[in-house]
C-alpha positions as CSV (number, residue, x, y, z in Angstrom):
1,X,-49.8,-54.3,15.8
2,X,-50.9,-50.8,17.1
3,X,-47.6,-50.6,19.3
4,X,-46.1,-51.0,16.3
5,X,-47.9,-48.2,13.8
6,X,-47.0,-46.1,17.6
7,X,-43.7,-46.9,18.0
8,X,-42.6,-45.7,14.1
9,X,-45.1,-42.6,14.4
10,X,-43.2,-41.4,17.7
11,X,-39.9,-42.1,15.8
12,X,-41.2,-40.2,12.8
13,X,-42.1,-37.6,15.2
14,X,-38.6,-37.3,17.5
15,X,-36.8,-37.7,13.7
16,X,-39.2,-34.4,12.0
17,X,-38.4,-32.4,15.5
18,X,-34.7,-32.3,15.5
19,X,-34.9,-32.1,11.9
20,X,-37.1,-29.0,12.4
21,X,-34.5,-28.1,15.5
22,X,-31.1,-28.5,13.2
23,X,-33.3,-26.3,10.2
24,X,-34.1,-23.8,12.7
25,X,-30.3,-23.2,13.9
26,X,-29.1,-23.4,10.3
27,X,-31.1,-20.3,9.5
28,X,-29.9,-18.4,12.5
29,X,-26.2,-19.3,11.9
30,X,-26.7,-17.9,8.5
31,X,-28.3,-14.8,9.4
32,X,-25.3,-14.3,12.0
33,X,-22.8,-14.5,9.4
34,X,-24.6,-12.7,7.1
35,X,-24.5,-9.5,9.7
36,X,-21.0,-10.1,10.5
37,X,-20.5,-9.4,6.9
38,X,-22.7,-6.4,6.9
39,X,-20.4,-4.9,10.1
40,X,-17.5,-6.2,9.0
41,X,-18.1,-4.1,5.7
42,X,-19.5,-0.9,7.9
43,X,-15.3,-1.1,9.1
44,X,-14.2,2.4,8.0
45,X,-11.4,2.8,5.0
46,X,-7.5,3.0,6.9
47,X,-7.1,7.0,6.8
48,X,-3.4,8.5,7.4
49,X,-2.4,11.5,8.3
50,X,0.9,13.4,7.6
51,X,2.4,16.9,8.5
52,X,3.7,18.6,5.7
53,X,7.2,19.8,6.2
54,X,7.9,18.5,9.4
55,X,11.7,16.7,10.3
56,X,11.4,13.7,11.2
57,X,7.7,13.4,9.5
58,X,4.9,12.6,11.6
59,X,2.5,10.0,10.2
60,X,-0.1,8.2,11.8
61,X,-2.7,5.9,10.0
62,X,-6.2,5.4,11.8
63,X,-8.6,3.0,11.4
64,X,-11.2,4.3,14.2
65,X,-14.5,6.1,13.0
66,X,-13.5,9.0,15.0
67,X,-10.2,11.2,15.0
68,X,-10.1,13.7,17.1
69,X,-7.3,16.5,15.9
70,X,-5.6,19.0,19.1
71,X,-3.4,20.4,21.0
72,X,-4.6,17.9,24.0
73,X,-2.6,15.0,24.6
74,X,-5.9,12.9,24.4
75,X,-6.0,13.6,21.3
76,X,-5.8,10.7,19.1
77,X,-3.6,13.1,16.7
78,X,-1.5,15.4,18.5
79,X,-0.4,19.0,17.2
80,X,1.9,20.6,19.4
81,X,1.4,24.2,18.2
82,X,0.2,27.3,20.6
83,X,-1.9,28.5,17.1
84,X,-4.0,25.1,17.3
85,X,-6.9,24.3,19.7
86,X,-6.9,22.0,22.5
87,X,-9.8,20.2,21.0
88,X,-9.3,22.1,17.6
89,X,-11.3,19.4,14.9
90,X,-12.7,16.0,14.2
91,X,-12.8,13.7,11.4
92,X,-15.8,11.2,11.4
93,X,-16.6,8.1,9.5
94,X,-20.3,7.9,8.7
95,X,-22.8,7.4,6.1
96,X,-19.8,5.6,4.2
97,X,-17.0,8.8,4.2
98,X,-14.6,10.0,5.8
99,X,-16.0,13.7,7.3
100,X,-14.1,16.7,8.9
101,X,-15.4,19.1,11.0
102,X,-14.7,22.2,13.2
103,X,-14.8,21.7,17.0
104,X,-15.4,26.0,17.4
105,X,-11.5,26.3,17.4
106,X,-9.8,29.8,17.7
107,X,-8.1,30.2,14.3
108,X,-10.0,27.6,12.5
109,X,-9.9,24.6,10.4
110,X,-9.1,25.0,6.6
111,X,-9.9,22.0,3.9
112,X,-7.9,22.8,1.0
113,X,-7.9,26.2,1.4
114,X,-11.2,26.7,2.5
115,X,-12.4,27.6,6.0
116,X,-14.9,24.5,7.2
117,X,-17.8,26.1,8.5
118,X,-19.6,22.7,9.0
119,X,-19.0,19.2,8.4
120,X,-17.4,18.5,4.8
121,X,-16.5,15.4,3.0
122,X,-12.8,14.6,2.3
123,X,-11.0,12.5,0.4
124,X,-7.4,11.3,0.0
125,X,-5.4,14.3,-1.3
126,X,-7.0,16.8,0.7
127,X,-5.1,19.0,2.8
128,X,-6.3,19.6,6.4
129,X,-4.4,23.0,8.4
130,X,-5.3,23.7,12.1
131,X,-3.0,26.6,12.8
132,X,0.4,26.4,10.9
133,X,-0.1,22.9,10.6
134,X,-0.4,21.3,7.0
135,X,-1.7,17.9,7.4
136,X,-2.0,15.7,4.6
137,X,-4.6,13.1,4.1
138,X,-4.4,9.7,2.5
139,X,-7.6,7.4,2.7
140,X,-7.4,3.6,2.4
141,X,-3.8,3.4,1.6
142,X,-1.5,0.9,3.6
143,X,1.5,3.1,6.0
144,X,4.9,1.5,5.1
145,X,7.3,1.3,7.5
């Protein structure tokens, strides 16, 4: 009778383990999706950029958290003006906006007008000039064709 009263307490046992095993994984697939989610929504808006005035036009939509704006060819957005920097500025995605900032270029970077002295917030509509070039800025919008 005791091997008995054993027997189903060592089955009651085995049976509340993996119960306490499939709980356990349960919670940690949850919490892994639930930071997916949290990354996924750290992804930075699409940001394109287009030279005003330029035949045919230049556009180039970014979805990196960093742009970096030159004369370089390693630049992720090349200018090919002698007025405009080799590494002339940067636009940055952090605390949930787009940023632009000076990299101590020669003739310096202007925001709407405005020389950027340090790093400034911008949103679509802005205009961005390094040198002659214009470059307009569009934030979150799809590029067509």
């Amino acid at each position: 009778m005791s091997a008995i009263i054993l027997l189903v307490l060592r089955a009651a046992l085995a049976l509340a383990l993996y119960l306490f095993i499939g709980w356990a994984l349960w919670l940690i697939w949850r919490d892994l999706k639930m930071h997916a989610r949290l990354l996924a929504s750290r992804q930075p808006p699409p940001l394109t950029l287009t030279i005003e005035g330029q035949e045919p036009m230049k556009r180039l939509q970014f979805t990196a958290p960093v742009i970096n704006i030159g004369r370089d060819p390693a630049s992720d957005f090349v200018l090919d003006e002698l007025a405009v920097s080799a590494q002339h500025a940067r636009l940055s995605y952090r605390q949930g906006q787009w940023w632009l900032e000076d990299l101590h270029s020669t003739n310096g970077t202007f925001l709407n007008h405005e020389p950027v002295h340090e790093a400034i917030v911008v949103t679509s509509g802005d205009q961005l000039r390094c040198g002659p070039a214009i470059l307009n800025i569009s934030i979150g919008e799809a590029t067509h064709g």
